[in-house]
C-alpha positions as CSV (number, residue, x, y, z in Angstrom):
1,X,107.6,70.0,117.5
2,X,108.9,68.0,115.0
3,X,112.7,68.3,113.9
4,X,111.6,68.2,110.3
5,X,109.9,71.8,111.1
6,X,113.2,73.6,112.4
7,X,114.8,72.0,109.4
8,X,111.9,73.7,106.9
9,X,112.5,76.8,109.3
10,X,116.1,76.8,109.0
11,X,116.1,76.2,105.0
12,X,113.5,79.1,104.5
13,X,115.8,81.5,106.9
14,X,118.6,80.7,104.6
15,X,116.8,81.6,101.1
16,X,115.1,84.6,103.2
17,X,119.1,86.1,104.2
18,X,120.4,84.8,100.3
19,X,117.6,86.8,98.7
20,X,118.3,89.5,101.1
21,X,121.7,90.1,99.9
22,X,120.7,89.5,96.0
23,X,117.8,92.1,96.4
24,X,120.4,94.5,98.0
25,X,122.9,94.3,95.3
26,X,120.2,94.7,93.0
27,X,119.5,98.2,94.7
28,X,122.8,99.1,94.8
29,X,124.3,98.1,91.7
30,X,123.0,101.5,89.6
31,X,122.7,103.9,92.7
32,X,124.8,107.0,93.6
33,X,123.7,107.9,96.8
34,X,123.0,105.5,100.4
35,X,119.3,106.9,100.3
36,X,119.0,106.0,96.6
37,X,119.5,102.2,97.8
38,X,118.1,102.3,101.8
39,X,114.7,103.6,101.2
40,X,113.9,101.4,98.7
41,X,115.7,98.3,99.8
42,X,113.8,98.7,103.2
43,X,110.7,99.5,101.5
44,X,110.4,96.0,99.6
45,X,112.0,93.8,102.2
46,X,110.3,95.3,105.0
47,X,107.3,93.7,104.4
48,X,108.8,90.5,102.8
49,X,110.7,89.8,106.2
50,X,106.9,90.5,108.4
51,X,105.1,87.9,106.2
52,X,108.3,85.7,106.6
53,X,108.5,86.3,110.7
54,X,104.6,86.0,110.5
55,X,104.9,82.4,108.9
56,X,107.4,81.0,111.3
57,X,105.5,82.3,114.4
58,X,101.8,80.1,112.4
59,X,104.4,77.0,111.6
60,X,105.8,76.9,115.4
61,X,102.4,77.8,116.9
62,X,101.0,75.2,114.5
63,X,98.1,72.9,116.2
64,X,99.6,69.3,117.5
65,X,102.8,71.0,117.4
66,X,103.5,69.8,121.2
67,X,101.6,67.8,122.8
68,X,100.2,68.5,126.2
69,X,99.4,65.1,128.8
């Protein structure tokens, strides 16, 4: 696989954790309880973080990705 992948990989794992944290605070700024940020805090990254493990497993698995002799 091409190093300019893992880099792309690497880069989009890095904005996925920063947005993490920013959604997080987000959450928690205004709440007055743990369950008043959890639940929804897992709710809306839950599914952001399956697409974004979804994509990396399609980019890595990607045809001509590694070549076979």
């Amino acid at each position: 696989m091409p190093r300019w992948r893992w880099l792309w990989l690497a880069a989009g794992f890095a904005v996925l954790l920063y947005g993490t944290v920013l959604v997080f605070m987000a959450f928690d700024r205004d709440s007055h309880s743990a369950s008043d940020t959890l639940r929804p805090f897992v709710i809306t990254m839950a599914p952001v973080w399956a697409i974004a493990i979804a994509g990396a497993i399609a980019v890595v698995r990607w045809p001509g990705s590694h070549r076979t002799p």
